[in-house]
C-alpha positions as CSV (number, residue, x, y, z in Angstrom):
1,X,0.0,0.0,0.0
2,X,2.4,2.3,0.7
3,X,4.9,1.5,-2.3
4,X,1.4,3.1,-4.3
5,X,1.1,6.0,-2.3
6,X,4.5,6.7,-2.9
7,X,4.3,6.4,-6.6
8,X,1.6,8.5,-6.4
9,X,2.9,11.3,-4.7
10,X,5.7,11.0,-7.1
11,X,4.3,11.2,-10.1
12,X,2.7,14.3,-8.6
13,X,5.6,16.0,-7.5
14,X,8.2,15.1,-11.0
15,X,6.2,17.7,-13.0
16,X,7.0,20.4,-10.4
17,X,10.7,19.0,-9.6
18,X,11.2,18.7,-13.0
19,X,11.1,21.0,-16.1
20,X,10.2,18.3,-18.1
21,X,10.2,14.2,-18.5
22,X,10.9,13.2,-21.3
23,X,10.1,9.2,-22.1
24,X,11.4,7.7,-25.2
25,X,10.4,4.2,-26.9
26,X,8.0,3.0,-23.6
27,X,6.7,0.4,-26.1
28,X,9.9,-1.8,-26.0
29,X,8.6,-2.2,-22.5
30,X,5.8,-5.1,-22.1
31,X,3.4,-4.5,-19.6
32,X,3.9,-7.1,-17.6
33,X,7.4,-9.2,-17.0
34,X,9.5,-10.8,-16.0
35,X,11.4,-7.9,-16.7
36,X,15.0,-7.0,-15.9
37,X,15.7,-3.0,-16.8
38,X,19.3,-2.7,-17.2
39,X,20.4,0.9,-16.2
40,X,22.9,3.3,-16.0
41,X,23.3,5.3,-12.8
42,X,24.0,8.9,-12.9
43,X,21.6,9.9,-9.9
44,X,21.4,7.8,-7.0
45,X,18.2,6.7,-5.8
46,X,16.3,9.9,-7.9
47,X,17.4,7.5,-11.0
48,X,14.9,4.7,-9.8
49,X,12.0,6.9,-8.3
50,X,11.9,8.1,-11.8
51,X,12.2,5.0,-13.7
52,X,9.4,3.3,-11.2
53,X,7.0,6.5,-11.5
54,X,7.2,5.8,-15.7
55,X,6.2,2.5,-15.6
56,X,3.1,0.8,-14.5
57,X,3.9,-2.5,-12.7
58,X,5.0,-3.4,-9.2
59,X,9.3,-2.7,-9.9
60,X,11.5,-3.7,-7.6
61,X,15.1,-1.8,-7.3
62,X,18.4,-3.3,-6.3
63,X,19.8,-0.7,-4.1
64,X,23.5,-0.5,-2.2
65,X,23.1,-2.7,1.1
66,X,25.2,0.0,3.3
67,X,21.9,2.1,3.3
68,X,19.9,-0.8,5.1
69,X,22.6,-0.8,7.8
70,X,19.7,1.5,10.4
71,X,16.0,-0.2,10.9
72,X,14.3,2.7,10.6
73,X,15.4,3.4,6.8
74,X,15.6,-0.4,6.4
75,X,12.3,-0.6,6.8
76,X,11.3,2.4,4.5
77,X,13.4,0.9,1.8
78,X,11.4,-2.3,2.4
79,X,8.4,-0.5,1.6
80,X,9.3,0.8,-1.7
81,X,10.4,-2.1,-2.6
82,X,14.4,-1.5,-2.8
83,X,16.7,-5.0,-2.6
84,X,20.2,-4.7,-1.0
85,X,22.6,-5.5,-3.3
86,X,25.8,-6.8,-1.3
87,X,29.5,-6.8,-3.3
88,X,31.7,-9.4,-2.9
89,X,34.3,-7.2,-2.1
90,X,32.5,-6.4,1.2
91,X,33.8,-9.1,2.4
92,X,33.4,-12.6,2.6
93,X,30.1,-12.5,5.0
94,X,28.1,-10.7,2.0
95,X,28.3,-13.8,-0.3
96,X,25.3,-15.1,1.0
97,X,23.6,-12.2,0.8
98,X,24.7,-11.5,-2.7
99,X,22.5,-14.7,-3.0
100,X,19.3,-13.7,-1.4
101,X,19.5,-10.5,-3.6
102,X,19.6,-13.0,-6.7
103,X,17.0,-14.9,-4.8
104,X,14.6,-12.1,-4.3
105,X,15.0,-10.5,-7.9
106,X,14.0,-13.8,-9.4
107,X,11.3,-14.3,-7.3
108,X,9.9,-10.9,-8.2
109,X,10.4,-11.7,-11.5
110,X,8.7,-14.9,-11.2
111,X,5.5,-12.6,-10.2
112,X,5.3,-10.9,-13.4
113,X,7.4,-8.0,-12.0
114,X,10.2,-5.5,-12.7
115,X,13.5,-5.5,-11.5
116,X,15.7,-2.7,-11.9
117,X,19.4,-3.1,-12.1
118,X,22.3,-0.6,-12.1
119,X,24.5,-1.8,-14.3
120,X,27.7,0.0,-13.9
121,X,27.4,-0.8,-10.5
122,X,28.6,2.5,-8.8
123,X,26.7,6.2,-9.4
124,X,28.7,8.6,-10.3
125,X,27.3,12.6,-11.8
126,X,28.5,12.6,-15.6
127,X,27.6,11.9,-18.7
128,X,28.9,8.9,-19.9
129,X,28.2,5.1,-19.7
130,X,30.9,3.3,-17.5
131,X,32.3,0.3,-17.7
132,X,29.5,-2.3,-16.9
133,X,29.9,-5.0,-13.6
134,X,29.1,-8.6,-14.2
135,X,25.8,-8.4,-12.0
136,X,23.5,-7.9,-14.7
137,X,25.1,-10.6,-17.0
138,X,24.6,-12.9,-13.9
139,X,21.5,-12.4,-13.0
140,X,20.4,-12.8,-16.7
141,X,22.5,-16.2,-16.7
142,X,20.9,-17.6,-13.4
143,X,17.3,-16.3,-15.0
144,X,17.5,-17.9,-18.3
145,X,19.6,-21.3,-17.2
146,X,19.3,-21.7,-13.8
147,X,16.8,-22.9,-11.5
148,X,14.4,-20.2,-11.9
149,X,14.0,-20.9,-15.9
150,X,12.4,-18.3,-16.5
151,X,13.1,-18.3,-20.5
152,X,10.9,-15.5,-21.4
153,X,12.5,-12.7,-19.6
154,X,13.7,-9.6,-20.9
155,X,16.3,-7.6,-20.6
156,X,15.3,-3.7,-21.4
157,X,18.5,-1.2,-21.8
158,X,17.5,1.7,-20.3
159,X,19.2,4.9,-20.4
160,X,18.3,8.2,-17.2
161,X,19.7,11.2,-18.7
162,X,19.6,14.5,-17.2
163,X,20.5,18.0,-17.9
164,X,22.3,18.8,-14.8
165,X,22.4,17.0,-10.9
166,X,21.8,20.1,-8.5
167,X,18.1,20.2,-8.0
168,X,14.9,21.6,-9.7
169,X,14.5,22.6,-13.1
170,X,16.0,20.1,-15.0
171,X,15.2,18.2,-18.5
172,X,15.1,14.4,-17.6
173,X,15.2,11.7,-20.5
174,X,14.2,8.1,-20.0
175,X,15.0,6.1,-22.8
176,X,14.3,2.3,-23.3
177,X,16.4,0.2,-25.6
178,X,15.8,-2.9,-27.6
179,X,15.4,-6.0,-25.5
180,X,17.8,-8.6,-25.1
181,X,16.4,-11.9,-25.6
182,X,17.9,-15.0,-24.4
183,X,18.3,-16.6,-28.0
184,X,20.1,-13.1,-28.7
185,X,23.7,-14.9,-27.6
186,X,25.6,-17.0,-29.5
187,X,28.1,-18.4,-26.8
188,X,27.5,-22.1,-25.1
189,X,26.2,-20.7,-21.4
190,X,27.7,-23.5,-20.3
191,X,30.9,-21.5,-21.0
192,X,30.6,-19.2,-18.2
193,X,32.7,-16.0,-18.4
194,X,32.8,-16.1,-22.2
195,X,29.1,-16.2,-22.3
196,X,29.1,-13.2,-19.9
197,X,31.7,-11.3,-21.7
198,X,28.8,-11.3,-24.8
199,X,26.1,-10.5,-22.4
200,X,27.8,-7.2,-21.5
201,X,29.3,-7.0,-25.0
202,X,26.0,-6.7,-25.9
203,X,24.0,-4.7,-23.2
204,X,26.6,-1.7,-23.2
205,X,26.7,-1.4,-27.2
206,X,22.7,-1.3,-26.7
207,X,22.7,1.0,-23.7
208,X,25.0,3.1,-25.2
209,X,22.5,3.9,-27.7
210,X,20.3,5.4,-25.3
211,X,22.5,7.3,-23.1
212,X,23.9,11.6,-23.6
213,X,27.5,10.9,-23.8
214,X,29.8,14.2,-23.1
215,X,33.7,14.7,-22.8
216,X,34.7,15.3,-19.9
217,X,36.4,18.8,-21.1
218,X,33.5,19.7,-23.1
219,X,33.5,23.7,-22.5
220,X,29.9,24.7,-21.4
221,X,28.6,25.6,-24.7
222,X,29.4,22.1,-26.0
223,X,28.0,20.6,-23.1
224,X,24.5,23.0,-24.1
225,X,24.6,21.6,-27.5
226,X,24.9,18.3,-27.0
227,X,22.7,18.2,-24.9
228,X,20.4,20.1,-26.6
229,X,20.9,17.7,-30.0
230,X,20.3,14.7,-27.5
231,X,16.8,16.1,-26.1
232,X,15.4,17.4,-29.4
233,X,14.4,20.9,-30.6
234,X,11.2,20.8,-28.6
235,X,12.5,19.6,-25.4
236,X,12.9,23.1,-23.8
237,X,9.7,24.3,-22.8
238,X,8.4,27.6,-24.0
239,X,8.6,30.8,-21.7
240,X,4.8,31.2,-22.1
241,X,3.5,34.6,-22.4
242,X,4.0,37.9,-20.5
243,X,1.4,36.9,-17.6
244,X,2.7,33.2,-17.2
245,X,6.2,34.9,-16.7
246,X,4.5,37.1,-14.6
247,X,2.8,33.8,-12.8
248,X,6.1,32.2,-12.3
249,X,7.9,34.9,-10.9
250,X,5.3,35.1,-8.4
251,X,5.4,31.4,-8.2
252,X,9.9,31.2,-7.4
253,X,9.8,34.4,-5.6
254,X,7.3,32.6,-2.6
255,X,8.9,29.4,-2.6
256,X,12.5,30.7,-2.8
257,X,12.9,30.8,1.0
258,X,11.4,27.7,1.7
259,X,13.5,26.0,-0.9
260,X,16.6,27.9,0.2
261,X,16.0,26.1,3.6
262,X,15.9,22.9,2.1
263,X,18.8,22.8,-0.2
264,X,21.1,24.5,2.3
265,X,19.7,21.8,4.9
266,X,20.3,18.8,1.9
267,X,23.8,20.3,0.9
268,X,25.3,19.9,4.6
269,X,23.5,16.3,5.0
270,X,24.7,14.4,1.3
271,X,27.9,17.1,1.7
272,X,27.2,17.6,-2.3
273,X,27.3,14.2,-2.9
274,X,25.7,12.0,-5.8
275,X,23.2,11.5,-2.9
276,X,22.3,15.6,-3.3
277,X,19.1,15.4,-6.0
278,X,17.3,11.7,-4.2
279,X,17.5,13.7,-0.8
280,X,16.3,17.2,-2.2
281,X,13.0,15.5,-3.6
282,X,12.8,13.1,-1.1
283,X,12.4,15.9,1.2
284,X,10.3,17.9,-0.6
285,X,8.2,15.0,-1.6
286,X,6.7,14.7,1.5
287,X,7.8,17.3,3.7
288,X,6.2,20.1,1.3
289,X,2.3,18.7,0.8
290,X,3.0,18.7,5.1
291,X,4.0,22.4,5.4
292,X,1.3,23.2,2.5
293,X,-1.3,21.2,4.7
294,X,-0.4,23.3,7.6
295,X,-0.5,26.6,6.1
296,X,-4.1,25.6,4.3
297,X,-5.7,24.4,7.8
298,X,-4.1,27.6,9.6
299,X,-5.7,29.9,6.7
300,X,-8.7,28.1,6.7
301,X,-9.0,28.9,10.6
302,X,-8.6,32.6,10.4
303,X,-10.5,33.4,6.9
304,X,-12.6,30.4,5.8
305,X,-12.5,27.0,4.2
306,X,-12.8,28.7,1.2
307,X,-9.6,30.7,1.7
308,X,-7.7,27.8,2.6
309,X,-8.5,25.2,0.5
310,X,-7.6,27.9,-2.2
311,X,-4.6,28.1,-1.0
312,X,-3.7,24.5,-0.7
313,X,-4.7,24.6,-4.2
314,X,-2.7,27.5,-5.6
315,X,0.9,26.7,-3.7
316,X,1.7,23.5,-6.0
317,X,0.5,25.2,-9.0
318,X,2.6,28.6,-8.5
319,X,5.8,26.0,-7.6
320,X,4.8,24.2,-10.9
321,X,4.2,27.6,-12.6
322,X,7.5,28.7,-11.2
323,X,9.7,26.3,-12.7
324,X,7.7,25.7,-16.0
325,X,7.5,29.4,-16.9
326,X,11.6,30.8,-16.3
């Protein structure tokens, strides 16, 4: 229940985090699995609140186990369906919990579900596909020949691609490759590491097809037209007319102070790190409707229920306004 009231308020809140979302080629995406979504991971967790607010089934997401290390956020994780995922090089202790991840993702799978993998295995902010991990390739291998024979899954490149990692504003890309299919590999899968070699052969030729690729000492124009090629002409939404602008003026000028509050408060937590954009919106996601909430009820006491459900109206939309209208 609460995995669906999260997607929820998600879905609400991407239009006013973001200046637009832009999903490319959903139908390579069945609607129901068993599903494996190979991705790239430039943004932390924001890269599978996104994915999982695009797509219509349960999705389950293979997260970094150090987060589950306190209850509390163990248990939150839990409930929007994140799986640790536990390296090898964590030490020798992780192994079997390297195998209950497997274990989990296929039993997901087995439901008719999603699972969403990171591919490259670490997140790092640029532009660029990295070199890809073996997880993927094994997880395909144990799905397709192993015990849970589940033949008819698909692998789906997927590609997040944002303008920029530092907040609101942004232009966010999804794009969804062509499936792998299990008859798509040549090599015996009895030989092991060869046939995983042509598993990721194949999966970073096709997710490099989906992903913005920018040198790193790409000058800051470059980086705007390359960018700008990758989105499309049309990706940049228009300024609207002299009122709109007017609008979202209004709109940034009332939420600047609260938003000041909450980046300066997210900046000394994640210390700028790739964990900086999933706690800015996970923080706004559902701290905001709260304070929004509590201004409408305190309004509503002094002028009406009018006045403040008016108001609980007209805050999201100015924020929307606000960013969609620069």
């Amino acid at each position: 229940m609460f995995f669906y009231f999260s997607r929820f308020l998600i879905r609400l809140a991407l239009p006013i985090f973001l200046r637009r979302l832009m999903v490319v080629n959903l139908e390579n995406v069945p609607k129901r699995g068993p599903l494996l979504l190979a991705s790239n991971h430039p943004d932390s967790f924001f890269d599978a609140l996104v994915i999982g607010a695009t797509l219509t089934q349960m999705i389950h997401t293979l997260a970094r186990g150090d987060a589950f290390k306190k209850p509390a956020v163990a248990f939150w994780l839990r409930q929007i369906k994140l799986i640790p995922v536990f390296r090898g090089s964590e030490g020798r202790d992780q192994v079997r919990n390297l195998d209950n991840t497997t274990k989990e993702s296929l039993a997901a799978m087995r439901e008719g579900d999603a699972v969403i993998v990171f591919s490259e295995g670490v997140c790092v902010n640029e532009w660029k596909l990295r070199p890809l991990g073996k997880g993927t390739a094994r997880m395909a291998h144990q799905a397709w020949f192993g015990d849970a024979s589940l033949t008819d899954m698909l692998v789906i490149p997927t590609g997040m691609n944002y303008e920029h990692y530092r907040g609101t504003g942004k232009r966010v890309s999804i794009r969804f490759g062509e499936a792998i299919k299990r008859n798509d590999l040549k090599t015996n899968p009895e030989e092991y590491e060869k046939w995983l070699r042509e598993f990721n052969d194949l999966l970073q030729e096709r997710m490099n097809r989906e992903i913005l690729t920018i040198p790193e000492g790409a000058s800051k124009e470059e980086r705007l037209q390359a960018m700008n090629a990758f989105f499309g002409t049309n990706s940049v939404p228009s300024n609207g007319n002299v009122f709109f602008r007017a609008i979202g003026w209004v709109g940034r000028a009332i939420h600047r102070p609260l938003y000041h509050v909450f980046t300066k408060k997210v900046a000394k937590i994640t210390a700028r790190s790739v964990f900086y954009d999933s706690a800015l919106f996970g923080l706004l996601l559902y701290l905001y409707p709260t304070i929004v909430l509590i201004l409408s009820l305190i309004v509503g006491l002094f002028a009406g229920f009018k006045a403040g459900l008016a108001l609980f109206a007209t805050l999201p939309l100015l924020a929307w306004m606000g960013n969609r209208y620069r």
